[in-house]
C-alpha positions as CSV (number, residue, x, y, z in Angstrom):
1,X,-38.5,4.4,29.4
2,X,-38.4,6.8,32.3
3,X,-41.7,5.7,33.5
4,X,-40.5,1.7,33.3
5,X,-37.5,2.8,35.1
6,X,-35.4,-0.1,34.2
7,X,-32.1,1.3,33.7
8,X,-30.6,-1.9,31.5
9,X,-33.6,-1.1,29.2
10,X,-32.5,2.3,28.8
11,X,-29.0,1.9,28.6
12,X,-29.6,-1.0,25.7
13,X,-32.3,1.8,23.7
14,X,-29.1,4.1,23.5
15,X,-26.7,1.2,22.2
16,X,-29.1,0.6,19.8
17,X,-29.6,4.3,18.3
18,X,-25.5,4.9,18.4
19,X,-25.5,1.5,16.4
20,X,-27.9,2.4,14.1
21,X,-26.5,5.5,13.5
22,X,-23.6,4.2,12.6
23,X,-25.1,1.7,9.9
24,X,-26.3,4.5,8.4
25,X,-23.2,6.5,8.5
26,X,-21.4,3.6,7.0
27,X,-24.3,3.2,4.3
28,X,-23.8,6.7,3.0
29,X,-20.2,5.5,3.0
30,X,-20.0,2.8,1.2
31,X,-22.9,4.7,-1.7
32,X,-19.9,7.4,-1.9
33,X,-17.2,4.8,-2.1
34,X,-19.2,2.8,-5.0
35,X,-19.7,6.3,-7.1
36,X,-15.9,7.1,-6.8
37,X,-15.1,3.2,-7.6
38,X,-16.8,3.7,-10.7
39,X,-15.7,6.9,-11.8
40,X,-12.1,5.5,-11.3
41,X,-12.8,2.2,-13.0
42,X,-13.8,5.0,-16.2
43,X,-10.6,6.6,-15.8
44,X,-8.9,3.8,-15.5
45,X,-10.8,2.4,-18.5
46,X,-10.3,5.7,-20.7
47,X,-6.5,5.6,-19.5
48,X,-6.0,2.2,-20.7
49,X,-7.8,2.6,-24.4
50,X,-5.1,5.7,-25.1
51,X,-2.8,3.6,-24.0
52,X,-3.7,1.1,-26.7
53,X,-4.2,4.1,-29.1
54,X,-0.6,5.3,-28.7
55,X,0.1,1.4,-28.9
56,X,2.0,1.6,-25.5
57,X,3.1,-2.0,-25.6
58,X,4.7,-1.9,-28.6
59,X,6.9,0.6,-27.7
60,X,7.6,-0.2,-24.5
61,X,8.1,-3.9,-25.6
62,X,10.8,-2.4,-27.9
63,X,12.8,-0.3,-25.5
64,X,13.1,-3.6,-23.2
65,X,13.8,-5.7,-25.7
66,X,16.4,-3.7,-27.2
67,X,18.0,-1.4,-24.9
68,X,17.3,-3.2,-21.3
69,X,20.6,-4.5,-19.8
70,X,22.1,-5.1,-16.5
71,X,24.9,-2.7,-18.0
72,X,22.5,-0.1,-18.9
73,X,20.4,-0.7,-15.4
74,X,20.8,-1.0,-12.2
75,X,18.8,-4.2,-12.0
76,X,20.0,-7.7,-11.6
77,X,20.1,-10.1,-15.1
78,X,17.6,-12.5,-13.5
79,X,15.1,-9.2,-12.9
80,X,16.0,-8.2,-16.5
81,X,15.4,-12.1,-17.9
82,X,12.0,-12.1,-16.0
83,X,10.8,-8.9,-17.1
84,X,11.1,-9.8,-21.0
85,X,9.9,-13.2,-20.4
86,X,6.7,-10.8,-19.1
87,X,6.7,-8.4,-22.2
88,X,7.2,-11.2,-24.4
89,X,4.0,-13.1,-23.1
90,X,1.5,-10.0,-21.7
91,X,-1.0,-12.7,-20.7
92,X,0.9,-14.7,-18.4
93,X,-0.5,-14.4,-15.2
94,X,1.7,-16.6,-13.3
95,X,2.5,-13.7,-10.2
96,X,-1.3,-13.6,-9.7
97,X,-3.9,-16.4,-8.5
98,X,-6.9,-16.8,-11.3
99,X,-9.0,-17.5,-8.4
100,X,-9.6,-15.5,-5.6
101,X,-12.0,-15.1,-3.1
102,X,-13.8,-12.0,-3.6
103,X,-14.1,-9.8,-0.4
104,X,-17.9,-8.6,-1.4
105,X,-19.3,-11.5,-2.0
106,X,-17.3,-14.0,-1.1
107,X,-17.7,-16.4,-3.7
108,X,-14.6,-17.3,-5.3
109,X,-13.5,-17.4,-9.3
110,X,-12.8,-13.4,-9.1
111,X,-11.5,-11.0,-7.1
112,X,-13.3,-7.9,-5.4
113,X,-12.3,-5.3,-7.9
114,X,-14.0,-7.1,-10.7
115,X,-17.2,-8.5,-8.6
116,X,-20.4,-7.4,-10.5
117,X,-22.2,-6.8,-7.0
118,X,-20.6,-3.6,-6.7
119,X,-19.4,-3.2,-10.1
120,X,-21.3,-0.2,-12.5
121,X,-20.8,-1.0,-16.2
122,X,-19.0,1.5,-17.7
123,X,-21.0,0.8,-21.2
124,X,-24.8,1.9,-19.5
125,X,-23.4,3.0,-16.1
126,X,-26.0,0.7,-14.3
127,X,-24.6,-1.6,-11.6
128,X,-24.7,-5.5,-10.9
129,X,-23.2,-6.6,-14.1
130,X,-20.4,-6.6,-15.8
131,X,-19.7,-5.4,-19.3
132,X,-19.4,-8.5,-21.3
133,X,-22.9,-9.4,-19.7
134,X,-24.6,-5.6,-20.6
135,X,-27.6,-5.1,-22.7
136,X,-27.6,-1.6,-23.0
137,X,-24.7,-1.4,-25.1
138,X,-24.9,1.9,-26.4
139,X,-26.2,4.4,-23.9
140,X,-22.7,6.2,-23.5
141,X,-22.3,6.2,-27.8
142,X,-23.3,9.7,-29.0
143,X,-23.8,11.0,-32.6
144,X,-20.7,12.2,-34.5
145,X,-18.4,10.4,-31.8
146,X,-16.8,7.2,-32.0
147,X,-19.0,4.2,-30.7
148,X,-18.0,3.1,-27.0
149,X,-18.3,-0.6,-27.7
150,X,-15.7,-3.3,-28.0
151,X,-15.7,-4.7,-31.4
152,X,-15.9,-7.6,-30.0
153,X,-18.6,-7.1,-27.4
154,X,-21.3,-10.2,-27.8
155,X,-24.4,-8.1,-28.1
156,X,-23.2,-5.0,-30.2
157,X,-24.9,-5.4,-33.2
158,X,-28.1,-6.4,-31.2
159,X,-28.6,-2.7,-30.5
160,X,-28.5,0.1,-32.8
161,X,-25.8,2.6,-31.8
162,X,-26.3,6.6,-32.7
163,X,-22.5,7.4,-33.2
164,X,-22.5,7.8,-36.9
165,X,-18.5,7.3,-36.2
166,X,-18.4,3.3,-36.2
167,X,-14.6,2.0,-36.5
168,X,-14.9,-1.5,-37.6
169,X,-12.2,-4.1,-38.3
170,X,-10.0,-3.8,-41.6
């Protein structure tokens, strides 16, 4: 470059390494960002199936129902009728849009926390699908533990699982 002597040339060479230096910077970033997505998602995952163990929603749904006043609270009665219209139907998503544009991929019908592109299943820990679509059911399941599959998963009894712990429906 030296030799050429064309300064522009030169100048545009170094642009070009500082740019590619930082796609690579943001590469690694975004590989680290994905691992501790996923580890999260498991938490959050693990979290919410002792929450359903201790049967959470029942006793929560109780305590509102029962004991949640705008005497005993220093909410409004409006706030208090809204949240036990909430509890009373846990699937009513009327606060949230069911279809978002999703910043990954930006395709819409989900949002970017649930998009498979970046997504690891938490049943086979592989990525770019999501757990209802998984194959490999049973790659977490490990003898004398309980199996890690949704009873209701599609493809559960496709696959033999080697937890000799199998809770099935009563």
């Amino acid at each position: 470059m030296r030799q050429e002597g064309d300064d522009t040339l030169r100048a545009e060479v170094i642009r070009h390494r500082a740019a590619r230096t930082h796609v690579i910077r943001r590469a690694r970033q975004v590989a680290e960002l994905r691992e501790q997505l996923a580890d999260d998602r498991i938490a959050l995952a693990d979290s919410t199936r002792r929450i359903a163990h201790a049967n959470g929603y029942r006793h929560l749904r109780r305590h509102i129902t029962n004991t949640l006043t705008p005497a005993m609270s220093s909410m409004h009665a409006r706030q208090i009728s809204r949240i036990k219209a909430a509890v009373d139907s846990p699937w009513n998503y009327t606060d949230e849009k069911l279809s978002d544009l999703c910043l990954w991929c930006k395709r819409e019908g989900h949002k970017v926390e649930s998009c498979a592109l970046i997504r690891v299943c938490e049943l086979c820990r592989a990525g770019g699908h999501l757990e209802e679509n998984c194959y490999q059911l049973h790659t977490r399941c490990v003898s004398f533990q309980v199996c890690q599959v949704p009873l209701d998963h599609k493809y559960r009894r496709r696959h033999a699982c080697p937890s000799t712990i199998i809770i099935e429906r009563s």
